[in-house]
LODOFI-408655 format. One line per field, with one value per residue (C-alpha): chain; residue number from 0; residue in one letter; z, x, y. Coordinates in steps of 0.001 Angstrom, whole numbers, m for minus. Layout:
N
unit <- A|... .
pos <- NUM|... .
code <- A|... .
z <- Z|... .
x <- X|... .
y <- Y|... .
This chain:
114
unit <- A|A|A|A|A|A|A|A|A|A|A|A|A|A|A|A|A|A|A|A|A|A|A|A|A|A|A|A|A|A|A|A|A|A|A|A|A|A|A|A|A|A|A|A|A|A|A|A|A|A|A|A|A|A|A|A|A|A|A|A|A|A|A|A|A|A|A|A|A|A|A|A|A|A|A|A|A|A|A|A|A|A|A|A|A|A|A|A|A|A|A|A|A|A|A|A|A|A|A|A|A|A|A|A|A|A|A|A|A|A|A|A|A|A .
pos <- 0|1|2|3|4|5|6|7|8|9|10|11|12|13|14|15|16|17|18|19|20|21|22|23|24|25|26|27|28|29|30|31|32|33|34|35|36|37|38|39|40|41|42|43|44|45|46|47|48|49|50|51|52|53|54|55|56|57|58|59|60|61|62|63|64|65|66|67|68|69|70|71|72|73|74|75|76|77|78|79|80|81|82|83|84|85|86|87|88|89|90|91|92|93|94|95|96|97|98|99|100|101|102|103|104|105|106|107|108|109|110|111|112|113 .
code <- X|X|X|X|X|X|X|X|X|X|X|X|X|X|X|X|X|X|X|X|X|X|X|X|X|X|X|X|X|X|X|X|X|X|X|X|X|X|X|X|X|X|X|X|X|X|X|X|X|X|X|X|X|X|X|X|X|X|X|X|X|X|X|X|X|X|X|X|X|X|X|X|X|X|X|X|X|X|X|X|X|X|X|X|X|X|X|X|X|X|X|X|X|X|X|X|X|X|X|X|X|X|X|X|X|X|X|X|X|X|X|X|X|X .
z <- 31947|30249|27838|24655|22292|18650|16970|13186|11284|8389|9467|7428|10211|13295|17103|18372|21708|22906|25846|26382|28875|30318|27603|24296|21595|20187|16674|17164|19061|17006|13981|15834|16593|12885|12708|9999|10985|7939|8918|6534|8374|10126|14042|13740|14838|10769|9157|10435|8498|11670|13285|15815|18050|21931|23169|26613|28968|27992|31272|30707|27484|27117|26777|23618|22559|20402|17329|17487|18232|15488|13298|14243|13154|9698|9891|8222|10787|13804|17498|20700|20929|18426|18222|16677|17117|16751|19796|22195|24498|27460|30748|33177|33794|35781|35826|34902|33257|29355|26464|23789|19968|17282|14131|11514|8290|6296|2436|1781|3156|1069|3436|3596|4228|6797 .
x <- 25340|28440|30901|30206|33213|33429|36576|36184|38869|38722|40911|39337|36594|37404|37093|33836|33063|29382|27439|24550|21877|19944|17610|19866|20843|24438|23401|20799|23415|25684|23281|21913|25077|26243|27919|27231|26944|25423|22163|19664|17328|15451|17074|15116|18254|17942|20896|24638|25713|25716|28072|30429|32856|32142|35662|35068|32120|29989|28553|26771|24959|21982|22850|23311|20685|20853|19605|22231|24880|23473|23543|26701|28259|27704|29447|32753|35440|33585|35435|34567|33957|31524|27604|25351|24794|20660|20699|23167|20959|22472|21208|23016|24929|27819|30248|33521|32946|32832|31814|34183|32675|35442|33315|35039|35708|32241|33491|32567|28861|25941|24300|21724|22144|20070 .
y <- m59264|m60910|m60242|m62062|m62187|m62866|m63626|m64677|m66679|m64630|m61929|m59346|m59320|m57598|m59193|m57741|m57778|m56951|m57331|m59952|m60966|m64090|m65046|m63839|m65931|m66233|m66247|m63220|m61171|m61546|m60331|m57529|m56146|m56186|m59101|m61957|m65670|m67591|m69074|m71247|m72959|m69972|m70750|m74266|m76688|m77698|m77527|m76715|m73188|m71540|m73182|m71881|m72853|m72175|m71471|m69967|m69784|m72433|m73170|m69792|m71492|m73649|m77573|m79030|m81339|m84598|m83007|m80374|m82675|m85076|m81497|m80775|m83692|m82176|m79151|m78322|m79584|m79842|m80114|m81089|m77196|m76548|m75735|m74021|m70429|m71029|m72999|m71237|m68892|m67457|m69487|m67520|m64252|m63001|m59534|m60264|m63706|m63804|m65804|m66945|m67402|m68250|m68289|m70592|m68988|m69280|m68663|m71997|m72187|m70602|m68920|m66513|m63090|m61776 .
């Protein structure tokens, strides 16, 4: 298990912490734990709404790929930081270790709601 944390830039949204496992997805955990992350492109590495950035524990996340990275590039102020929630599954797992997700403010992406 480990921590996953979400902390949204639009303050209205409260830090949420919840608690994932080897195999879950960033984007999907987030969802199923009530949380919104905008999302168009059905989790197919397709478009960039569901972009987050990864601010600790991504050595516990899948590698970014090209296309992502290529995706990436057109997301609203990306960093050295960011990827997309779609493609972030949890590779490994260890007590006491967590997972950082800052969630840029998404009031300016149409994005589905789920």
């Amino acid at each position: 298990m480990v921590l996953v944390r979400y902390i949204f830039e639009d303050k209205k949204i409260p830090t949420q912490e919840v608690v994932g496992m080897v195999g879950d997805n960033i984007l999907d955990l987030a969802e199923d734990n009530g949380m919104h992350i905008n999302s168009n492109c059905g989790m197919v590495c397709a478009c960039s709404t569901c972009h987050v950035y990864i601010e600790n524990g991504e050595d516990f996340l899948t590698e970014i790929s090209d296309k992502e990275e290529d995706f990436i590039d057109r997301a609203l102020n990306p960093r050295i930081e960011s990827r997309l929630s779609c493609q972030c599954n949890i590779e490994e797992d260890d007590d006491g270790n967590f997972i950082e997700v800052v969630v840029p403010d998404q009031s300016q992406i149409i994005g589905h709601e789920h």
